[in-house]
N, C-alpha and C positions, 0 to 999 in steps of 0.2 A: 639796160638792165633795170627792175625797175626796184630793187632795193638801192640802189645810187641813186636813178632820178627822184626819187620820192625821198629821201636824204637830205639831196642839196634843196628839193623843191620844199621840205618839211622836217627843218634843221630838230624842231621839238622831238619830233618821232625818232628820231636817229639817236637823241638823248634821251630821251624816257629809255630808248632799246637799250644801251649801251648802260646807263646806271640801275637796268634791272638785272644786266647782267652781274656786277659791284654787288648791288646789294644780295642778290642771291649767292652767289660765289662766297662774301663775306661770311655770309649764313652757315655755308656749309663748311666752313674755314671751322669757323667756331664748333661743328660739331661733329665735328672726323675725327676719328679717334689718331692717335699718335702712337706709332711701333716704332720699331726700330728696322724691322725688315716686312715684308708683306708675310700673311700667316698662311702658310706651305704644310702646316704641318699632318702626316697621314691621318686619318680616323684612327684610332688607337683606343680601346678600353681595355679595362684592368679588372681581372676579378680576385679579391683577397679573401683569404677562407681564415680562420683560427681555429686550430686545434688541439685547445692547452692539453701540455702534458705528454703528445703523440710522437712516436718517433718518427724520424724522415720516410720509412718506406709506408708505414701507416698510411700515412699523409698522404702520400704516395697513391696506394691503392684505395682507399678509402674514400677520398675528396678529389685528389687533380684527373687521375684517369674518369671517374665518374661524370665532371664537369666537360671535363676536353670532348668526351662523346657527344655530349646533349649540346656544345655549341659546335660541334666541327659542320652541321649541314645549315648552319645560316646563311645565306647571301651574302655575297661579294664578301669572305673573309679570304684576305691574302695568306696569313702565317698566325698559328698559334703557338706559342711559348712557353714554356710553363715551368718554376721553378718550385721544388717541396723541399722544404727544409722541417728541423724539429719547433712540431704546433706551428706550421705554417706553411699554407699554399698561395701560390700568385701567379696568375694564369693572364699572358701578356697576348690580345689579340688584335694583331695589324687588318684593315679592310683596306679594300682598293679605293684610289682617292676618290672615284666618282660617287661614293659612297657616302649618304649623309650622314653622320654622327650620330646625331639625337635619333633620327630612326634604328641605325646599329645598335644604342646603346641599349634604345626599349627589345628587342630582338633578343638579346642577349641577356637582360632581366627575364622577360618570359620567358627564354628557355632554362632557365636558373631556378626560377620560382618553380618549376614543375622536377624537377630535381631536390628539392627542398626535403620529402620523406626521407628520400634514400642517404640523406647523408646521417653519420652519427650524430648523437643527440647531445654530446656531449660539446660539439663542435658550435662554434658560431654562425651567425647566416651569413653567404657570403655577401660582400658589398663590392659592389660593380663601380666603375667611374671612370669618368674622361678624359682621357691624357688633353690635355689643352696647354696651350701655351699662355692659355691665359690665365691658368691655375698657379702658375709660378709666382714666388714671391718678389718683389718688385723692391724692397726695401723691408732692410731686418732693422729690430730698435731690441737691445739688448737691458736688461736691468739686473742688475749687481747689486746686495746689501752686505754691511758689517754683523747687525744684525738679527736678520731672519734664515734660514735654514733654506734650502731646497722647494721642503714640501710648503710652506708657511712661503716664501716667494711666491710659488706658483698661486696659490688661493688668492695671495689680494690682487695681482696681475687678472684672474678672473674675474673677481668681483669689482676691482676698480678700474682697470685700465683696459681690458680687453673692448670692452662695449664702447670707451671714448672712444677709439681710434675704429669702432663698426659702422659709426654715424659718422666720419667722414665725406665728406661726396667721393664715389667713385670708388670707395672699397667695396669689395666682395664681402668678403670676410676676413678675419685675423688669425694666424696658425700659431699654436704655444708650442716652441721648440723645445725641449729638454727641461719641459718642465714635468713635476711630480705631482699628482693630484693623490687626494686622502681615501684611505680604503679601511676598512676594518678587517685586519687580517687574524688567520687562525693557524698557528701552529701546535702541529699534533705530535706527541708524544710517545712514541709507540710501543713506550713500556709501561708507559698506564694505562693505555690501550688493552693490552694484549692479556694485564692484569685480571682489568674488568669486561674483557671480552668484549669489546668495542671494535668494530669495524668503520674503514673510513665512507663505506656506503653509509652506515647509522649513519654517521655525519653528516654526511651530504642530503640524505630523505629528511632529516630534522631539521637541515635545515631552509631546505625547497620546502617544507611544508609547513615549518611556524612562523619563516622573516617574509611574511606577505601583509598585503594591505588589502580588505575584498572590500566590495561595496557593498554597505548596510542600508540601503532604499534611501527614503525622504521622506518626511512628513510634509501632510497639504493643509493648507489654512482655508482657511475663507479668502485672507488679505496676501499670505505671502507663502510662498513653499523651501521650505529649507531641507537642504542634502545632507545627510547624513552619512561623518565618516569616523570609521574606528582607525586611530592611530595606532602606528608599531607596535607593538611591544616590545621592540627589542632595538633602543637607539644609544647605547651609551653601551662601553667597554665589559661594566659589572652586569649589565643586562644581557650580554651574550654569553657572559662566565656563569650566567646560572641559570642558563638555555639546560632544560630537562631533557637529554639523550638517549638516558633507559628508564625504565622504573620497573622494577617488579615487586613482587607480596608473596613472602614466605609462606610455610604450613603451619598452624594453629600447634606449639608446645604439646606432646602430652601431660607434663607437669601440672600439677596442678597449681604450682607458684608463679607460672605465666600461660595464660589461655591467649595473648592478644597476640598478633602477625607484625611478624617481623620485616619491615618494609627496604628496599635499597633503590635508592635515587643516584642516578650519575650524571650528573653534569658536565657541561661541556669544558666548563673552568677545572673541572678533576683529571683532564686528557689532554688538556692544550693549554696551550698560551694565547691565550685573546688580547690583542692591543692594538692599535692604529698607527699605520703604516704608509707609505706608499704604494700605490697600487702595480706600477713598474717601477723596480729597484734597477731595473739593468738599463738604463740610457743614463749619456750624460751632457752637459752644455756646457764646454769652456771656453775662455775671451782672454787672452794674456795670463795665463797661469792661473784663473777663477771662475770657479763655480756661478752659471748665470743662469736666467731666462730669456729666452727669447720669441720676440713677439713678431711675426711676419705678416705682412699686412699685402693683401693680395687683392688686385683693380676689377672692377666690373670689367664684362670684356669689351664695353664702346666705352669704357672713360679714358682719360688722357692722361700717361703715366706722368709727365713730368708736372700736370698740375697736381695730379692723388698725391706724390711724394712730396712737392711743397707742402699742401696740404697737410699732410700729417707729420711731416716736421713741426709744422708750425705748433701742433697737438701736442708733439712732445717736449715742447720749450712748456707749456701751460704744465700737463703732469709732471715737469719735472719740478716746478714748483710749491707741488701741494705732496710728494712724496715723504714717507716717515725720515727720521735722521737715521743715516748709516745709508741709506738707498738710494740707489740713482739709476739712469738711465739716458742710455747712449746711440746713436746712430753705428753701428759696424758694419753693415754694408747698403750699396744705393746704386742700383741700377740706371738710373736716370740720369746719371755723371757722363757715362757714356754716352747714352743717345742724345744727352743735351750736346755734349761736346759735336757728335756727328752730326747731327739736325743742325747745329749753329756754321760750320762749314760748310754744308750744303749750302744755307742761307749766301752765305759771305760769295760764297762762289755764283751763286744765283742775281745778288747784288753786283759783281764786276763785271758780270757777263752782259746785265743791260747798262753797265755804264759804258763798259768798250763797245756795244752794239751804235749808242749813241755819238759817241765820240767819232767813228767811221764814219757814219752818216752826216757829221757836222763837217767832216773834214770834205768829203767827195763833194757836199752840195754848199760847203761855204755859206748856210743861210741857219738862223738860228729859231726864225719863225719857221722855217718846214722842220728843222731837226726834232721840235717842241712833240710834231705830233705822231709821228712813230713811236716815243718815249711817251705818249697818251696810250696809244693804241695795244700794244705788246704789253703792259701789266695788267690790261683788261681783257686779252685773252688768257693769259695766264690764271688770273681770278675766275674765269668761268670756265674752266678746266675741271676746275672742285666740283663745281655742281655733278659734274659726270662722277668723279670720286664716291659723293655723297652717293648719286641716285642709285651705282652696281652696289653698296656698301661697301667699299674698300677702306682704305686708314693712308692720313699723311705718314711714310717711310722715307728710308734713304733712295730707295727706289723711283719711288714718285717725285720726289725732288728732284733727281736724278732727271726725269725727264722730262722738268719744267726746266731745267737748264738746257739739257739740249732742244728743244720747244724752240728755245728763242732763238735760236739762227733760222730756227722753221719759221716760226709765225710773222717775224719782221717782213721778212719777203714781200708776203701778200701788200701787208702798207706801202712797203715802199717800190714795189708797182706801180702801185695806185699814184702815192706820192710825185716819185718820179716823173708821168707822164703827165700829172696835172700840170706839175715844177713846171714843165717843158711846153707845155703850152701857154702858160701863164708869160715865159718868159719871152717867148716869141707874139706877143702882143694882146695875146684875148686876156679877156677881163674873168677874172676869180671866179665869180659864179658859172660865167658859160663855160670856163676852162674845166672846172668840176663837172660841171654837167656831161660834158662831153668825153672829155679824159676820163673819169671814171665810168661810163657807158661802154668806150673805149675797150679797156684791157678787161671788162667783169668778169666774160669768158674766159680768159687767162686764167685768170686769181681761181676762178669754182674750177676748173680744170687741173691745177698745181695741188686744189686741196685734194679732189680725186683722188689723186697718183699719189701724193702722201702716205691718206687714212689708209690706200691698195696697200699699202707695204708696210705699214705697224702694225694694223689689226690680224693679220694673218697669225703673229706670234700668241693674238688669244688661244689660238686651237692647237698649240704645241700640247705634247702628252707627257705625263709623268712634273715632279718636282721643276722642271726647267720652264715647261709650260703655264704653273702654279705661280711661280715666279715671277714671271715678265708679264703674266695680264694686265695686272695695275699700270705696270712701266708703258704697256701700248695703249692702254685704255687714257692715260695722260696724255700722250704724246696726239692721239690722235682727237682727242677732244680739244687739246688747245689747239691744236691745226686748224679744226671746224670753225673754236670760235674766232680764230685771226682772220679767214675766211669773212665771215658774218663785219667785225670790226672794219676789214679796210675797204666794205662795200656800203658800207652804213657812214662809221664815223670819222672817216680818213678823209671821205668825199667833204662833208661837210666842214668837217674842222677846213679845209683847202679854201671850200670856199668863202670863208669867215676871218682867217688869218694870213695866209697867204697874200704877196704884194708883187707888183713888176717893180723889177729896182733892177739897175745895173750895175755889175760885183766892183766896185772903185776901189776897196780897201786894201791897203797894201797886203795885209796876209790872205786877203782872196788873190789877189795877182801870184804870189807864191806859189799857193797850192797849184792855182792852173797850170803855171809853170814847170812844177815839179809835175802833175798830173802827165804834162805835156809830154815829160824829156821820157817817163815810164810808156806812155801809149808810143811811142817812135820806137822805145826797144824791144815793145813787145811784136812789133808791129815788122822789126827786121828779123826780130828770132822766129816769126810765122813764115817773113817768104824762105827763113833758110832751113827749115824746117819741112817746109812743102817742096822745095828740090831736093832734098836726100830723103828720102820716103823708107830706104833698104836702113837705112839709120836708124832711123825714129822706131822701126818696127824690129832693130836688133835691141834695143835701148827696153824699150816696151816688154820684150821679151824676156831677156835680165831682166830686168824688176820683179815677173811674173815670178821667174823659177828664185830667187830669193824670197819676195813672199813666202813664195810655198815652203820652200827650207826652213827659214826664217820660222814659221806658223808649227812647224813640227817636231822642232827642238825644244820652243816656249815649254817650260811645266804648266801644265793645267791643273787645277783647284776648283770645289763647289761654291766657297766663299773664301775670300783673300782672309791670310793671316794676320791678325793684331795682336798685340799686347795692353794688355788690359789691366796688367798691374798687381795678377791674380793669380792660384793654380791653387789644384786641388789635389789631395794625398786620401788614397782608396788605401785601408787596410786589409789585408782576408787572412785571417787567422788560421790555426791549424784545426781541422774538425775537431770538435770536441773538448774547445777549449772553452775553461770559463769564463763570466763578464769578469769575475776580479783577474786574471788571466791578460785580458784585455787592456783591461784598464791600467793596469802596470805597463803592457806597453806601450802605451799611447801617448803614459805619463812622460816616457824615454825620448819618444817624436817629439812631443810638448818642449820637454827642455831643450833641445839639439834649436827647435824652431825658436825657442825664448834666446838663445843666444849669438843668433844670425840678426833678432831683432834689438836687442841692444845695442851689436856693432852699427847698428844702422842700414843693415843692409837688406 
């Protein structure tokens, strides 16, 4: 073979091969992103309409029927969904997996954007977006004051703390949970209204057509050109309360004690209550019986959630130190406890797997210089496993770990092949190098043949269909890349490490006498339960039989599951009200849940 002979004959090339494998694998180690499961999940976008004001059947016919038309003849859509509720529609549409996303999503804007006349004017545009999994929030960080208010939290959370925790490595962006931002609200009156013959369209033309800001040109110099812009006029509370609504000019007296016209101005402050407000009254954010905000901090989708959330932990140790007195801020939930806990058992288990790997090996060949280098060669196919991770973009998972552990009863093989037959020629007289040379020429065909029949039997699960095939890519794409490279390792650097460290010595130590020993009295019993085994043949094949029809009993009984059950230490309480009820409604009873929950957590429970 001449990747062996060129190994033992050209030990550097064997090395250079085998630490470009290292250092590339290492590479890709560092930038694979880290899930928790592989990402399965359908194409899914979401289209959300507003339509303050509108009742549910509005809604209804108005905006979801009109929308469902214009996207029902897109390509590859599975299922569209669609809920109207009052001033609001949300139109959930599933595509077939083969389906890429970003092209769905544009598809589904343009057929929206051309629907855009036809909806009411009164109505929002609607906004499209992508269910991802990588949209979810990864780690919530809560802030609580004595005292600032709701609306007065949320503002310096924007101003101050939103943008620290944006410039993180690895964030996406930050979502403000049940926070209240500032609006200048107008409440109308409808008995001063009705007095001064005020309608709520005046209001609304008066005020679509004075709270604007237009562009008034530029002036140009010789040296510099300056834009020119006319600010508001209408930025403070008393400047909307004396927003001019009507005005009309009476008829000229005929008295001759008044000729002038008698003028009537109505204001907006004469019909309404102008004040500042928050712009949604009806959400709320609470954290052990109080009023919060909350700041969700959401990962690029190749960053690595368990470094973004150190990461921005560590952010929030910093703002919690420059926060006003009375305010604080807390961590309340963290995704990354879990996958840390599960990615670190994988590890552990991945770790005992090649120490017992090695242990066997030490034990069967009693030599501590040949055990050395299968325990070289299997963490270097394993490292060059990643590269293949890296190059389809897939992400380190439970999965993919998953099949670097089972990897390793696979990849040893090929080394200790190799191993094996060098051992055995070495110990039968030839010398290290010609033993390599040859013993690994020897089985080469073996070893690329094993890997054959391997990679025939994972890769086929790439071309499974639906969720189950989304699934196990990555699992078979591991599995059969570390094959390949254990393949490449025990014909490159098995060969040569054999012929470098490898010695003839004959086993004198008393726990080598043991093991053979013991070896010995195991090959004798296996060796009578073969021939008694090949005379009763109507046995062996009743015995065989039983097993089978139990399997299958066995296999048909087991419950089946998509993913095994855990506990997580969590659970979540969905409310749905009675139609028609209102948020204070709500909120009274939520406050009821609130306390029953406050008082399970007192007990400690």
């Amino acid at each position: 073979m001449i990747l062996s002979d060129l190994s033992v004959k050209r030990p550097v090339f064997a090395t250079v091969i085998n630490l470009l494998i290292i250092t590339f694998g290492i590479v890709a180690f560092l930038m694979l992103p880290l899930r928790e499961y592989p990402d399965i999940d359908p194409p899914i976008v979401n289209i959300s309409t507003n339509y303050p004001g509108a009742s549910a059947a509005i809604v209804e016919t108005k905006i979801t029927q009109l929308l469902e038309d214009r996207i029902s003849g897109i390509e590859g859509v599975k299922t569209i969904n669609s809920n109207s509720r009052v001033g609001r529609s949300s139109i959930t549409i599933e595509f077939n997996l083969d389906r890429d996303i970003d092209a769905a999503t544009n598809d589904v804007r343009d057929r929206i954007s051309r629907a855009l006349n036809n909806l009411p004017e009164q109505a929002d545009p609607p906004e499209v977006s992508k269910a991802n999994d990588d949209e979810n929030v990864i780690v919530w960080f809560v802030l609580q004051s004595e005292t600032m208010s709701t609306l007065e939290l949320t503002d310096y959370a924007n101003r101050y703390i939103v943008d620290r925790f944006a410039v993180v490595d690895g964030v996406a962006r930050v979502q403000v949970g049940g926070g209240r931002t500032y609006a200048m609200k107008i409440r109308l009156n409808r008995v001063s209204m009705a007095a001064r013959n005020i309608t709520v369209q005046d209001i609304e033309e008066t005020l679509r057509d004075e709270n604007v800001e237009l562009p008034a040109g530029r002036i140009e110099s010789i040296d510099r050109d300056f834009s020119i812009r006319v600010e508001r006029s209408y930025l403070t509370v008393q400047d909307f309360a004396n927003m001019v609504i009507s005005h009309s000019e009476g008829d000229s007296g005929s008295s001759s004690e008044s000729s002038s016209a008698i003028n009537s101005v109505v204001r907006l402050g004469d019909v309404a209550e102008v004040f500042i407000g928050a712009q949604d009254d009806e959400n709320m954010f609470r954290g052990n019986g109080k009023n919060m905000v909350g700041l969700g901090v959401i990962k690029q989708s190749k960053a690595n959630t368990l470094d973004v959330v150190k990461s921005a932990r560590k952010e929030m140790v910093t703002i919690r130190s420059s926060l006003p007195v009375g305010t604080t801020i807390t961590n309340s939930y963290d995704s990354s406890v879990f996958i840390q806990g599960s990615i670190d058992e994988v590890y552990n288990t991945l770790i005992i797997a090649m120490l017992m790997v090695v242990l066997v090996i030490f034990l069967f060949l009693g030599n501590i210089r040949a055990t050395i280098i299968p325990a070289i060669t299997v963490p270097v196919a394993l490292i060059g496993s990643l590269m293949a991770l890296s190059w389809f973009g897939f992400s380190i998972n439970l999965l993919t770990l998953l099949a670097l552990v089972l990897a390793i009863g696979l990849v040893v093989d090929d080394a200790i092949v190799v191993l094996e037959n060098i051992y055995r020629r070495i110990e039968n007289g030839q010398t290290p190098l010609m033993a390599a040379y040859e013993g690994g020429r020897e089985v080469a065909f073996a070893v690329v043949a094993t890997t054959l029949v391997l990679v025939s039997v994972f890769v086929p699960l790439v071309f499974l269909s639906g969720n189950m095939g989304r699934l196990f890519t990555e699992f078979a794409i591991a599995i059969a890349a570390a094959v390949v490279f254990s393949s490449l390792t025990a014909l490159t650097l098995t060969p040569m490490l054999c012929s470098k460290m490898l010695k003839h010595r004959e086993r004198s130590s008393s726990f080598g006498q043991k093991l053979d020993r013991t070896f010995a009295r195991f090959e004798a019993a296996y060796g009578r339960a073969l021939k008694n085994s090949i005379h009763q043949p109507i046995l062996i094949v009743l015995v065989l039989g039983l097993s089978l029809a139990a399997v299958f009993l066995l296999f048909n009984k087991l419950p089946s599951e998509y993913t095994p059950k855990e506990d997580r230490g969590n659970f979540f309480l969905i409310m749905q009200s009675a139609e028609g009820a209102s948020y204070e409604n709500n909120v009274k009873n939520m406050h009821k849940i609130e306390e029953k929950l406050l008082g399970y957590q007192a007990e400690g429970e």
